[in-house]
N, CA, C and O atoms as a Maestro MAE file, in Angstrom:
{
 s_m_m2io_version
 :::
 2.0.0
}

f_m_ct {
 s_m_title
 :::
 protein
 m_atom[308] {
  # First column is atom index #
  i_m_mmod_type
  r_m_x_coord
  r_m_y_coord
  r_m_z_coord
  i_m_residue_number
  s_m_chain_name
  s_m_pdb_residue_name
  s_m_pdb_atom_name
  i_m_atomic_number
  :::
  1 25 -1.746 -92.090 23.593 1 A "UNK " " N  " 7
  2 3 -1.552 -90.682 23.388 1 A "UNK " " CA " 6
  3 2 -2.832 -89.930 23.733 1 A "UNK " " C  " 6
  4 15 -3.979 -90.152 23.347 1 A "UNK " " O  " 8
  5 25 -2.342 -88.935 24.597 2 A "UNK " " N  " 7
  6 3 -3.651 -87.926 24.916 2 A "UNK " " CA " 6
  7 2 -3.729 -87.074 23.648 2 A "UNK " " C  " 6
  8 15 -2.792 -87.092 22.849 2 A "UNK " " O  " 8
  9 25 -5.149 -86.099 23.377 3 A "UNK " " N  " 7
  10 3 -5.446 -85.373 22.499 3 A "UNK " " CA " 6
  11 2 -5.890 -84.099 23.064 3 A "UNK " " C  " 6
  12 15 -6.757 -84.198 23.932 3 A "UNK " " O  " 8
  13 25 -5.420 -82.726 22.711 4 A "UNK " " N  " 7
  14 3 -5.714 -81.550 23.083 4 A "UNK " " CA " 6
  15 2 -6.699 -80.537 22.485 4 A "UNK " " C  " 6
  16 15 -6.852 -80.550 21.263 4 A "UNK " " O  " 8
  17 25 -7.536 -79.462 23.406 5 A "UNK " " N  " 7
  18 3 -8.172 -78.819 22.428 5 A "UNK " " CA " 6
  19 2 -6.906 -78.101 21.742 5 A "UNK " " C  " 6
  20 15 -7.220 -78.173 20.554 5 A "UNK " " O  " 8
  21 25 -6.093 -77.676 21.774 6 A "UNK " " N  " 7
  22 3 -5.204 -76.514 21.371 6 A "UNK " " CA " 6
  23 2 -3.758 -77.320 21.258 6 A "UNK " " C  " 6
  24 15 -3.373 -78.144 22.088 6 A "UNK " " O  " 8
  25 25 -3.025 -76.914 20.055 7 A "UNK " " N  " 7
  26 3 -2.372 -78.106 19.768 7 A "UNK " " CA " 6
  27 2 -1.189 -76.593 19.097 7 A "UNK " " C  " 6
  28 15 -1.647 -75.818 18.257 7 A "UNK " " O  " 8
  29 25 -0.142 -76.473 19.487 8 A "UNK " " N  " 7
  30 3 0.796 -75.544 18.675 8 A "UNK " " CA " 6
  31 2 1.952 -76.036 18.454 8 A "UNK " " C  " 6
  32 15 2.480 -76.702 19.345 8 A "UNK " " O  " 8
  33 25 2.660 -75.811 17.132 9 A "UNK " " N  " 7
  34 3 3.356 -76.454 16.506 9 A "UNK " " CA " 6
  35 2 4.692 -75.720 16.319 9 A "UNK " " C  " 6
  36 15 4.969 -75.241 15.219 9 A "UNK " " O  " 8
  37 25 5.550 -75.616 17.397 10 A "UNK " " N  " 7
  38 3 6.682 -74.878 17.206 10 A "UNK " " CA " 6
  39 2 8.128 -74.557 15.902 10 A "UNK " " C  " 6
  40 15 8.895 -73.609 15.729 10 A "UNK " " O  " 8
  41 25 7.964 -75.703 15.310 11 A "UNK " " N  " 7
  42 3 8.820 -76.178 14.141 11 A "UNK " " CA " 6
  43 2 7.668 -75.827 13.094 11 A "UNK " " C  " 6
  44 15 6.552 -75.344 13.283 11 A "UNK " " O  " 8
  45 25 8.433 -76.306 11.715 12 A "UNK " " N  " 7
  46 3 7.707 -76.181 10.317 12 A "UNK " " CA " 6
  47 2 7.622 -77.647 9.556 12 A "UNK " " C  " 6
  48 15 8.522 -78.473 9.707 12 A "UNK " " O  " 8
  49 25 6.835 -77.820 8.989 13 A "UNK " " N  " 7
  50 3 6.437 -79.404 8.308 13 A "UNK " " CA " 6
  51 2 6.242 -78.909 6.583 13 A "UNK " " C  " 6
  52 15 5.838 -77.832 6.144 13 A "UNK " " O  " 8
  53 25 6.727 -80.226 5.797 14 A "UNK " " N  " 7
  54 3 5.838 -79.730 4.765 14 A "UNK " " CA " 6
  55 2 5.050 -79.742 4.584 14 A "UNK " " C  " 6
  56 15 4.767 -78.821 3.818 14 A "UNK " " O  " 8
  57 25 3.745 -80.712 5.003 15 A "UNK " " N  " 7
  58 3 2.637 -80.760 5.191 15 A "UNK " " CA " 6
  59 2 2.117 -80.975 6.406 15 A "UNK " " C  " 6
  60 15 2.968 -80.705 7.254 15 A "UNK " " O  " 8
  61 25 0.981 -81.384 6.943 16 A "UNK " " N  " 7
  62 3 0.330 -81.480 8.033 16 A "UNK " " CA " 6
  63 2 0.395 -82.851 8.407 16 A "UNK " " C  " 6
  64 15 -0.381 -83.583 7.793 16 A "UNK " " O  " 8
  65 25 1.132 -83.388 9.270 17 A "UNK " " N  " 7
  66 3 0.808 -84.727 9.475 17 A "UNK " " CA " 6
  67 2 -0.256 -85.517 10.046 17 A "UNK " " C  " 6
  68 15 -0.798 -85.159 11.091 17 A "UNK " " O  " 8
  69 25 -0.620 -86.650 9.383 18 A "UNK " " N  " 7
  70 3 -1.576 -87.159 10.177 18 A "UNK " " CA " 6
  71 2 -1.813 -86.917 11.383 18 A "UNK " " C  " 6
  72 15 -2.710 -86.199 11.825 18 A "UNK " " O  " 8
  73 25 -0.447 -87.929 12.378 19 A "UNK " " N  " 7
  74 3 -0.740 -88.373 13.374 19 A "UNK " " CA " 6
  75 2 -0.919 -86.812 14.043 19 A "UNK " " C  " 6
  76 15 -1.915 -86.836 14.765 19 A "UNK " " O  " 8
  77 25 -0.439 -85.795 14.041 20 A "UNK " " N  " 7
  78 3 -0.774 -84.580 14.423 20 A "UNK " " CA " 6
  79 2 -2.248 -84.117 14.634 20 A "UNK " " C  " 6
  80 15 -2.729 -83.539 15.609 20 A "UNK " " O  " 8
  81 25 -2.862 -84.527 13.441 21 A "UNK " " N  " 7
  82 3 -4.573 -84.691 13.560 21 A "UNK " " CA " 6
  83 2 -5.057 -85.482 15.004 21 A "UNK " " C  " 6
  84 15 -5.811 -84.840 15.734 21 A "UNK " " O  " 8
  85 25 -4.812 -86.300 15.260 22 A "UNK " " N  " 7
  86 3 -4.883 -87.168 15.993 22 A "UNK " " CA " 6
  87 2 -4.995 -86.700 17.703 22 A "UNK " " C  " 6
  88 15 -5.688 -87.349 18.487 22 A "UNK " " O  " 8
  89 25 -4.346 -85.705 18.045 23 A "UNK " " N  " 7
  90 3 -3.714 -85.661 18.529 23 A "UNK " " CA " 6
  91 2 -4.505 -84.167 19.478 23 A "UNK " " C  " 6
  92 15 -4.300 -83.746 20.616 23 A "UNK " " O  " 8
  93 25 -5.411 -83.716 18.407 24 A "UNK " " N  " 7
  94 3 -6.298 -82.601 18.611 24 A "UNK " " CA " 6
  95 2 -7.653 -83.037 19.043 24 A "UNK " " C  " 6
  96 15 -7.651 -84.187 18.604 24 A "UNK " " O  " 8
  97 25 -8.933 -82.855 19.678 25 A "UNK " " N  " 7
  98 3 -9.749 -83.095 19.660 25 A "UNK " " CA " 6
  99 2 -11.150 -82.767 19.124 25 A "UNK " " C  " 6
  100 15 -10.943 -81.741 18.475 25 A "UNK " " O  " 8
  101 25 -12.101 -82.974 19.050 26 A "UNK " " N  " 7
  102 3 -12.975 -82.501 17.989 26 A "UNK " " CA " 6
  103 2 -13.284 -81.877 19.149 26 A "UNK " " C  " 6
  104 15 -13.232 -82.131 20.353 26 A "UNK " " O  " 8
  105 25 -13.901 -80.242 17.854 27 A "UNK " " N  " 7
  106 3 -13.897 -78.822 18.955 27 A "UNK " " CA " 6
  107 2 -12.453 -78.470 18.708 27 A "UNK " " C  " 6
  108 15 -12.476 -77.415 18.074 27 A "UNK " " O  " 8
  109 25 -11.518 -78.755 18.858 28 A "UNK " " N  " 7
  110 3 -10.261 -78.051 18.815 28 A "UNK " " CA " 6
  111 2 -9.521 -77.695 17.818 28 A "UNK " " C  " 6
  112 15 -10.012 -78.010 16.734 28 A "UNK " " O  " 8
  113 25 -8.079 -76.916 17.745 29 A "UNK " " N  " 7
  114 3 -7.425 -75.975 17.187 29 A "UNK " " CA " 6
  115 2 -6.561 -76.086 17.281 29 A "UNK " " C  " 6
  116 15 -6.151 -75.938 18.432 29 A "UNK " " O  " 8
  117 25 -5.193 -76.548 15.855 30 A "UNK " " N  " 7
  118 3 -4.279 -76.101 16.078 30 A "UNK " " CA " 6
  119 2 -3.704 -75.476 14.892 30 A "UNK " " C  " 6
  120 15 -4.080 -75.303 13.733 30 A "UNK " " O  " 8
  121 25 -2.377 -75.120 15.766 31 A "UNK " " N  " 7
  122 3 -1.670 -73.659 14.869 31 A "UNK " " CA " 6
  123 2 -0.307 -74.392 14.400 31 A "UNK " " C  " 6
  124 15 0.267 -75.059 15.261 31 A "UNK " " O  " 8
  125 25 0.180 -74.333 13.287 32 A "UNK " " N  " 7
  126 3 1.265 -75.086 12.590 32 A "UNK " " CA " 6
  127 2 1.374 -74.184 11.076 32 A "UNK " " C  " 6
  128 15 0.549 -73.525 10.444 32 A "UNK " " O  " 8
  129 25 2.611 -74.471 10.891 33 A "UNK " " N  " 7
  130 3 3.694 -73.883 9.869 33 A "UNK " " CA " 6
  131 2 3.703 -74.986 8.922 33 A "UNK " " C  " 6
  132 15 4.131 -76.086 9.273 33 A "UNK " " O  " 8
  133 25 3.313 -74.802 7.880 34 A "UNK " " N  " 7
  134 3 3.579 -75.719 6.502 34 A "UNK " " CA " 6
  135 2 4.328 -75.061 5.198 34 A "UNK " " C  " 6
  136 15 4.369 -73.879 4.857 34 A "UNK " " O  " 8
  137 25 4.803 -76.012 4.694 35 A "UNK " " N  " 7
  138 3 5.373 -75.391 3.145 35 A "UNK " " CA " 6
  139 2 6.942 -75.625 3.075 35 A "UNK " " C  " 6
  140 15 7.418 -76.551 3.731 35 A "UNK " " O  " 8
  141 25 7.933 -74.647 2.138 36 A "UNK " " N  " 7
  142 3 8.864 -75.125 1.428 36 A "UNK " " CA " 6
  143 2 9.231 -73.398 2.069 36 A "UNK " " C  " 6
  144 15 8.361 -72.578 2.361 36 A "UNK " " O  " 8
  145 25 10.831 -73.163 2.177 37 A "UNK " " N  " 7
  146 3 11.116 -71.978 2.666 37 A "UNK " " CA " 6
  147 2 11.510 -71.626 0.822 37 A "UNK " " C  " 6
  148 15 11.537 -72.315 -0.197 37 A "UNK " " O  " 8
  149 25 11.798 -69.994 1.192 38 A "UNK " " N  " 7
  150 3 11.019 -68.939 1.985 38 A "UNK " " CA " 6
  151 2 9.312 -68.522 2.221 38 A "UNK " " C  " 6
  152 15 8.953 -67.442 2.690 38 A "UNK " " O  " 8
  153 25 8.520 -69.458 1.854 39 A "UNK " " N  " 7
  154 3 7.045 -69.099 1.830 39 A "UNK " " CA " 6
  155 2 6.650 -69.505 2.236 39 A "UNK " " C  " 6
  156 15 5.555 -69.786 1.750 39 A "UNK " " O  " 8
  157 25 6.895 -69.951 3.320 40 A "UNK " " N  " 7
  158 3 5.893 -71.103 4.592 40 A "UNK " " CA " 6
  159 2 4.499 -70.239 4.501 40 A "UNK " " C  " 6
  160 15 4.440 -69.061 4.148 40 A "UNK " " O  " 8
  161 25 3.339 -71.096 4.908 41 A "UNK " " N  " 7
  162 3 2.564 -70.038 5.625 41 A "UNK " " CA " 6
  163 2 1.974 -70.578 6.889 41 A "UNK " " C  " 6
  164 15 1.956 -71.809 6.883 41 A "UNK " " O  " 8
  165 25 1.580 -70.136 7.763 42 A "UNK " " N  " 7
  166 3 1.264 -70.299 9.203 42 A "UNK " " CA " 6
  167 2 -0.417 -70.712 8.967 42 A "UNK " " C  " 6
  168 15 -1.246 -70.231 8.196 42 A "UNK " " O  " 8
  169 25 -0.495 -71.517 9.708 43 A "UNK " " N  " 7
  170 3 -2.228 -72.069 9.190 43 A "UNK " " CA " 6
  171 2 -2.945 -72.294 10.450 43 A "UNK " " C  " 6
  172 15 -2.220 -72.346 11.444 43 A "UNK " " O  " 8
  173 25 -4.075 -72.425 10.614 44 A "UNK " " N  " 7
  174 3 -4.853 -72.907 11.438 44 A "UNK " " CA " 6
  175 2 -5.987 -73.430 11.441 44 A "UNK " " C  " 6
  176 15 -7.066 -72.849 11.328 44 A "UNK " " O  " 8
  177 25 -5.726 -74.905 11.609 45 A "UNK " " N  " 7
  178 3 -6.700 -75.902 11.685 45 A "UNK " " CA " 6
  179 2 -7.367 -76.438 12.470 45 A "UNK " " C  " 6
  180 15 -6.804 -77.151 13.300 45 A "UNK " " O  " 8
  181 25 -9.183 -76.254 12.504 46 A "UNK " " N  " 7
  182 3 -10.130 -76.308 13.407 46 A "UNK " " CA " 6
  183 2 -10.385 -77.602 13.288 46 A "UNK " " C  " 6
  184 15 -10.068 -78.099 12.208 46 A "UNK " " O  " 8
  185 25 -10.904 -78.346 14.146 47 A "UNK " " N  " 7
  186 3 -11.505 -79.781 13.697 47 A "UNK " " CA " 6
  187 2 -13.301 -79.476 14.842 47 A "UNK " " C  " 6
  188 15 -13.348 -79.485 16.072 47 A "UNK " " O  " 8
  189 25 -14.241 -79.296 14.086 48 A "UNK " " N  " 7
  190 3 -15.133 -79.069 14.244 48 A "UNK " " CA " 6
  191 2 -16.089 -80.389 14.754 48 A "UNK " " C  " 6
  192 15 -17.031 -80.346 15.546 48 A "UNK " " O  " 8
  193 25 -15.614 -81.412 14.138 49 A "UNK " " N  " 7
  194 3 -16.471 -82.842 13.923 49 A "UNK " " CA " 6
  195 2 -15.487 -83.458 14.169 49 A "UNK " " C  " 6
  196 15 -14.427 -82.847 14.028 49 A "UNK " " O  " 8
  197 25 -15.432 -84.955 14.650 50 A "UNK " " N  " 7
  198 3 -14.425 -85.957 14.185 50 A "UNK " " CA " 6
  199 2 -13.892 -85.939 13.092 50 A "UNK " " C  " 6
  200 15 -12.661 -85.964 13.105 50 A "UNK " " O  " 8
  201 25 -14.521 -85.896 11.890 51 A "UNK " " N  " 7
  202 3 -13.659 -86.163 10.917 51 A "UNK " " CA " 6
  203 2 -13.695 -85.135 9.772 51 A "UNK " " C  " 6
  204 15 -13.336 -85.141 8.594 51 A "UNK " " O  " 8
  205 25 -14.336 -84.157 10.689 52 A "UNK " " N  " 7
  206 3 -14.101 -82.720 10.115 52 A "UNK " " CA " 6
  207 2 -13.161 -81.716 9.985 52 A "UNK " " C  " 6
  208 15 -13.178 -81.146 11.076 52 A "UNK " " O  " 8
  209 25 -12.179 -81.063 9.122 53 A "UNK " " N  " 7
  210 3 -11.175 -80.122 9.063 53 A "UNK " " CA " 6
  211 2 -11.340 -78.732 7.905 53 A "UNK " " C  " 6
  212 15 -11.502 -78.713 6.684 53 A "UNK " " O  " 8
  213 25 -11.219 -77.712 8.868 54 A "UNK " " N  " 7
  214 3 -10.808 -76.782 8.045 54 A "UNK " " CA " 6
  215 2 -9.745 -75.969 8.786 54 A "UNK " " C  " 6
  216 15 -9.481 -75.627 9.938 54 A "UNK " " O  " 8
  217 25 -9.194 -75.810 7.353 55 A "UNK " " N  " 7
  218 3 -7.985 -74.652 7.184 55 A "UNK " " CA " 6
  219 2 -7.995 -73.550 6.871 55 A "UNK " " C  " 6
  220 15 -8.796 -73.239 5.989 55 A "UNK " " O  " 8
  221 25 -7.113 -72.494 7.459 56 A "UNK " " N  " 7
  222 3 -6.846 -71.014 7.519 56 A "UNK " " CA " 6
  223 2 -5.891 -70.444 7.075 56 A "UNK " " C  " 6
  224 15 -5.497 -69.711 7.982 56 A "UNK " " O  " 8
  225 25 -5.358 -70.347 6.345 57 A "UNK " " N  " 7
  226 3 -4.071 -69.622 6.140 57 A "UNK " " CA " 6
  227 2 -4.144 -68.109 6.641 57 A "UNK " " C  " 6
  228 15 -4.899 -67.263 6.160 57 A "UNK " " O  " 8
  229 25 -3.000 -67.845 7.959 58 A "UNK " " N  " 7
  230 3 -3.038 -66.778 8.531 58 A "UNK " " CA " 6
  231 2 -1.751 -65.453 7.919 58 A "UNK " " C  " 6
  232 15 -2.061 -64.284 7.693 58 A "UNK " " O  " 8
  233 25 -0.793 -65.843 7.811 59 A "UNK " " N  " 7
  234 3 0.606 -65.056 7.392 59 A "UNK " " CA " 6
  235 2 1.350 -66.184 6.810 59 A "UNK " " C  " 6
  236 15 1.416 -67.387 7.061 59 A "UNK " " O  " 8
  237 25 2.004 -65.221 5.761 60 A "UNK " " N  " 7
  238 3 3.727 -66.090 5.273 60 A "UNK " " CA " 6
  239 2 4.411 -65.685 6.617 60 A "UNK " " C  " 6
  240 15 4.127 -64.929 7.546 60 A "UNK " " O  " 8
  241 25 5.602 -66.659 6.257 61 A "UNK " " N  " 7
  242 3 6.373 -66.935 7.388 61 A "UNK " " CA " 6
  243 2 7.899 -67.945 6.762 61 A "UNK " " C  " 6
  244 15 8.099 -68.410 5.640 61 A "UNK " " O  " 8
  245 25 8.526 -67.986 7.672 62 A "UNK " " N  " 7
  246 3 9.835 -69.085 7.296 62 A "UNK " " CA " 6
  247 2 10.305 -69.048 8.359 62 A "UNK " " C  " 6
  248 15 10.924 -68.189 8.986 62 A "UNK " " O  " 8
  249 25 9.864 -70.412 8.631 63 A "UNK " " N  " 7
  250 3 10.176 -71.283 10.076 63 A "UNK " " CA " 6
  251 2 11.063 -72.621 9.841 63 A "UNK " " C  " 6
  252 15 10.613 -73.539 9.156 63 A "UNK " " O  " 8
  253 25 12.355 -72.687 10.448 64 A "UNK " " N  " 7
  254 3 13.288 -74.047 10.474 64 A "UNK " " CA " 6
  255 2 12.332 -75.217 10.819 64 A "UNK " " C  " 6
  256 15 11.478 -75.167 11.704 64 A "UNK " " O  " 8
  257 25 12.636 -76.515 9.827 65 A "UNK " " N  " 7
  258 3 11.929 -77.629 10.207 65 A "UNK " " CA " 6
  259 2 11.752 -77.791 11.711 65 A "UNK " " C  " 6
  260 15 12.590 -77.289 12.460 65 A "UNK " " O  " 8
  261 25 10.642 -78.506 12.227 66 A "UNK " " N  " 7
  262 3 10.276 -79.528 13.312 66 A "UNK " " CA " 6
  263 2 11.828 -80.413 13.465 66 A "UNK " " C  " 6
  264 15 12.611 -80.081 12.574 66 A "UNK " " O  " 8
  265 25 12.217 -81.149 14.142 67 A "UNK " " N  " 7
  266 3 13.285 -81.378 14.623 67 A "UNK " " CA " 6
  267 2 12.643 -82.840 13.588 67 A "UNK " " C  " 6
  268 15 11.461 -82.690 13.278 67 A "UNK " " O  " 8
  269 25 13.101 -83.762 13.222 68 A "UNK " " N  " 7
  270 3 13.283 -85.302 12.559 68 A "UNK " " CA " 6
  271 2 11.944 -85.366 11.141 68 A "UNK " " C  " 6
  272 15 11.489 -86.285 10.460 68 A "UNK " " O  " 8
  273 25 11.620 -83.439 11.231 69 A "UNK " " N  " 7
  274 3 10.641 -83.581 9.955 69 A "UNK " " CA " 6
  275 2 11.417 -82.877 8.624 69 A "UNK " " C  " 6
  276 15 10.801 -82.232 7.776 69 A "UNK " " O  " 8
  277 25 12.777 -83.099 8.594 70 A "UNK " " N  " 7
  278 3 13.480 -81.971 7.571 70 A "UNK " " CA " 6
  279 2 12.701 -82.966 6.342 70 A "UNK " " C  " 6
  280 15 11.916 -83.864 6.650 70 A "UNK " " O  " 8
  281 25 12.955 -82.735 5.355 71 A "UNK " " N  " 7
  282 3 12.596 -82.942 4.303 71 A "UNK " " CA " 6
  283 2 14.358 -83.774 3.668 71 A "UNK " " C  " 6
  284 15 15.509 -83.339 3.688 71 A "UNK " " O  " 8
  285 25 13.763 -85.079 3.176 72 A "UNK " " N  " 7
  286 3 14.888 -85.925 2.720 72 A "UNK " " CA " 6
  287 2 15.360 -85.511 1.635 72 A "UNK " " C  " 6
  288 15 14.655 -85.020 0.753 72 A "UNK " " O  " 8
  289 25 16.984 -85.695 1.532 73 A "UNK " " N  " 7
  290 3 17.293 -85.353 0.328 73 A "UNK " " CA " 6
  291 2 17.213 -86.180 -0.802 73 A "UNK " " C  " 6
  292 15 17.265 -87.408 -0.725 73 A "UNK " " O  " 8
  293 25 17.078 -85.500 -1.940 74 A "UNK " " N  " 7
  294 3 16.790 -86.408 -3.626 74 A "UNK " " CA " 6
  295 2 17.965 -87.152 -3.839 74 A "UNK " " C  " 6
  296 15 19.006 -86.662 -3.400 74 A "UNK " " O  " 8
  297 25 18.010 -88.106 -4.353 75 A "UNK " " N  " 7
  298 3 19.006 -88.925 -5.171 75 A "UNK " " CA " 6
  299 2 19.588 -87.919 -6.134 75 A "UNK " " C  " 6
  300 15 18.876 -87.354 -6.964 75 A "UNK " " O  " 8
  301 25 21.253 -87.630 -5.991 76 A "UNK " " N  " 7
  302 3 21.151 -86.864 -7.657 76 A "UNK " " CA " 6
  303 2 22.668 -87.369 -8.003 76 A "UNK " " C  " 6
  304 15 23.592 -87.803 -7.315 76 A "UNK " " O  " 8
  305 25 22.452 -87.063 -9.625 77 A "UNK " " N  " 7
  306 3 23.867 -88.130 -9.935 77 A "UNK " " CA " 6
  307 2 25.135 -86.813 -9.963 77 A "UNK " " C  " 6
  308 15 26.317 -87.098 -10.155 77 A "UNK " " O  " 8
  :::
 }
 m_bond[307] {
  # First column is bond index #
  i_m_from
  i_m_to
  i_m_order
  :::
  1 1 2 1
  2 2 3 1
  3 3 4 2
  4 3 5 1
  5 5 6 1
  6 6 7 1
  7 7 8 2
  8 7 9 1
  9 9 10 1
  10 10 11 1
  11 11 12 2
  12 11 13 1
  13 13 14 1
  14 14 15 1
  15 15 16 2
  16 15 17 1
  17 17 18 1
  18 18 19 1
  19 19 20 2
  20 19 21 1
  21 21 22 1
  22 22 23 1
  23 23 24 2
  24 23 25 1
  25 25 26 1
  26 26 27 1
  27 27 28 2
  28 27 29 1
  29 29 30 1
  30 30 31 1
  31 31 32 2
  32 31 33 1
  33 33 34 1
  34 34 35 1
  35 35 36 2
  36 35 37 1
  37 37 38 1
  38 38 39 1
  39 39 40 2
  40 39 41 1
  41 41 42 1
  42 42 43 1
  43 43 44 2
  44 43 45 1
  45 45 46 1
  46 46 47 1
  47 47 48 2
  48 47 49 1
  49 49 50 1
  50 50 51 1
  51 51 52 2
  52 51 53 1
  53 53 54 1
  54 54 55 1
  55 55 56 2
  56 55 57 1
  57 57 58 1
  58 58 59 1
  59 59 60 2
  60 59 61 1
  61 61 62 1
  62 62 63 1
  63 63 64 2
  64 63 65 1
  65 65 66 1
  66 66 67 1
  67 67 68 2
  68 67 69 1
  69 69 70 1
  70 70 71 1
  71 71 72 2
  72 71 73 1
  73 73 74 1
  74 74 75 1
  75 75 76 2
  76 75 77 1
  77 77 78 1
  78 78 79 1
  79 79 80 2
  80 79 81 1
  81 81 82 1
  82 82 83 1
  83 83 84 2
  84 83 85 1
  85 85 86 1
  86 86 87 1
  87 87 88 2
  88 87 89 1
  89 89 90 1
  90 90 91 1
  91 91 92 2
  92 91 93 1
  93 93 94 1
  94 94 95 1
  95 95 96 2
  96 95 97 1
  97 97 98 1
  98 98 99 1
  99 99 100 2
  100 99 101 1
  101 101 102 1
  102 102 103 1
  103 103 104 2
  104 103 105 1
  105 105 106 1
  106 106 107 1
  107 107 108 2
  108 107 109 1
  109 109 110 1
  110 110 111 1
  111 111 112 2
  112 111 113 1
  113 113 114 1
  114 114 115 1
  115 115 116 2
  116 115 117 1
  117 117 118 1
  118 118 119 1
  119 119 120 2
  120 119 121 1
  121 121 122 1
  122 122 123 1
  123 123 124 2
  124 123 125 1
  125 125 126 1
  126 126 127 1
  127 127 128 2
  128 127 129 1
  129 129 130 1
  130 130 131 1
  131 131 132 2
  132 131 133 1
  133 133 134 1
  134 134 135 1
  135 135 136 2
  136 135 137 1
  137 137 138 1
  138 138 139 1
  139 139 140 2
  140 139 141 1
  141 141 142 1
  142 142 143 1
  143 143 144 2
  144 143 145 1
  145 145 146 1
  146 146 147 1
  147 147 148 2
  148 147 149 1
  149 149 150 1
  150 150 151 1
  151 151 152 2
  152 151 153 1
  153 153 154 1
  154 154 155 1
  155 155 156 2
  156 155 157 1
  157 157 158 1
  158 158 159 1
  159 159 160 2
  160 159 161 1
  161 161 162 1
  162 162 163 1
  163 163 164 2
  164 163 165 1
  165 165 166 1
  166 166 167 1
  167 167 168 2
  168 167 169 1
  169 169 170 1
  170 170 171 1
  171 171 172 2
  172 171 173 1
  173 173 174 1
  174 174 175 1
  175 175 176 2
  176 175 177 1
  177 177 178 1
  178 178 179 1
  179 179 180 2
  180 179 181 1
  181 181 182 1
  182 182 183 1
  183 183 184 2
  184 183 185 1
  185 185 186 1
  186 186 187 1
  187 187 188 2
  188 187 189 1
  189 189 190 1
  190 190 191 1
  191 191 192 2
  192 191 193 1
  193 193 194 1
  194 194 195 1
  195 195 196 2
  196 195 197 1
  197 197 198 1
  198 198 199 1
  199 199 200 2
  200 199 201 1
  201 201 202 1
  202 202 203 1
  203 203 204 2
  204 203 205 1
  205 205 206 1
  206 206 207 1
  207 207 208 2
  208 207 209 1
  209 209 210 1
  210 210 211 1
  211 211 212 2
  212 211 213 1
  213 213 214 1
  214 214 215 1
  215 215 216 2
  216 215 217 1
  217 217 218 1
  218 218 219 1
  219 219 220 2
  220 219 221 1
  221 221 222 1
  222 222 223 1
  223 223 224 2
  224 223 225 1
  225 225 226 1
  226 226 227 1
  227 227 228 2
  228 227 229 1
  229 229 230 1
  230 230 231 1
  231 231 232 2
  232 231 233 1
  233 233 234 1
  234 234 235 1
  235 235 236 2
  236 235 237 1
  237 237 238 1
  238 238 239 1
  239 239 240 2
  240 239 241 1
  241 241 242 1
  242 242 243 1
  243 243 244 2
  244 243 245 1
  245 245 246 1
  246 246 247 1
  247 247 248 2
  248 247 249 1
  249 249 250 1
  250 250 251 1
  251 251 252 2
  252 251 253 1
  253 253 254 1
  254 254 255 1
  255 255 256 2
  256 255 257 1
  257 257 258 1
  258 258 259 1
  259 259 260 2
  260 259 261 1
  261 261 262 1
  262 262 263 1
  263 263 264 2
  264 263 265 1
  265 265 266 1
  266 266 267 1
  267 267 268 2
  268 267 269 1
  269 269 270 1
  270 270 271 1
  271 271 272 2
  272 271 273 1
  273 273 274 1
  274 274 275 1
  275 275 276 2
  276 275 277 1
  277 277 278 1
  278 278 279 1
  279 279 280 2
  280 279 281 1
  281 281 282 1
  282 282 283 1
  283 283 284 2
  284 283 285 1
  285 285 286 1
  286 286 287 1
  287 287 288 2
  288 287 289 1
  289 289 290 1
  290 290 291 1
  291 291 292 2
  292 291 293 1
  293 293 294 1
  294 294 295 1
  295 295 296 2
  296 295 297 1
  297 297 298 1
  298 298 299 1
  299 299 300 2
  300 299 301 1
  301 301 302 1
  302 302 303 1
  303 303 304 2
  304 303 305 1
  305 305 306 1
  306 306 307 1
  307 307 308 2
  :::
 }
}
């Protein structure tokens, strides 16, 4: 897998996935949707260092899952 400076995340996650980290390069930026609807918020994460990260929270938002990242359903009786 190649790694990009600029990495945008068209779908919504509940969290940030690893391999997504991965995937960015140090120096680079990407833009992704996290959270639980209706309060997503839109974030943006710099990776400054290798194993350096910071986060931004830019706007709420409510964005439909990433396509195979829905969130599983609970067991309920």
């Amino acid at each position: 897998e190649q790694a990009h400076d600029v990495l945008v995340v068209t779908g919504s996650v509940e969290d940030v996935p690893e391999q997504f980290r991965g995937w960015v390069n140090p120096g680079g930026r990407m833009f992704i949707v996290k959270g639980h609807s209706p309060a997503m918020e839109a974030t943006l994460c710099a990776r400054p260092g290798v194993s350096e990260w910071h986060e931004e929270s830019l706007f709420e938002i409510d964005l439909p899952r990433l396509v195979h990242a829905e969130t599983k359903p609970e067991f309920q009786f």
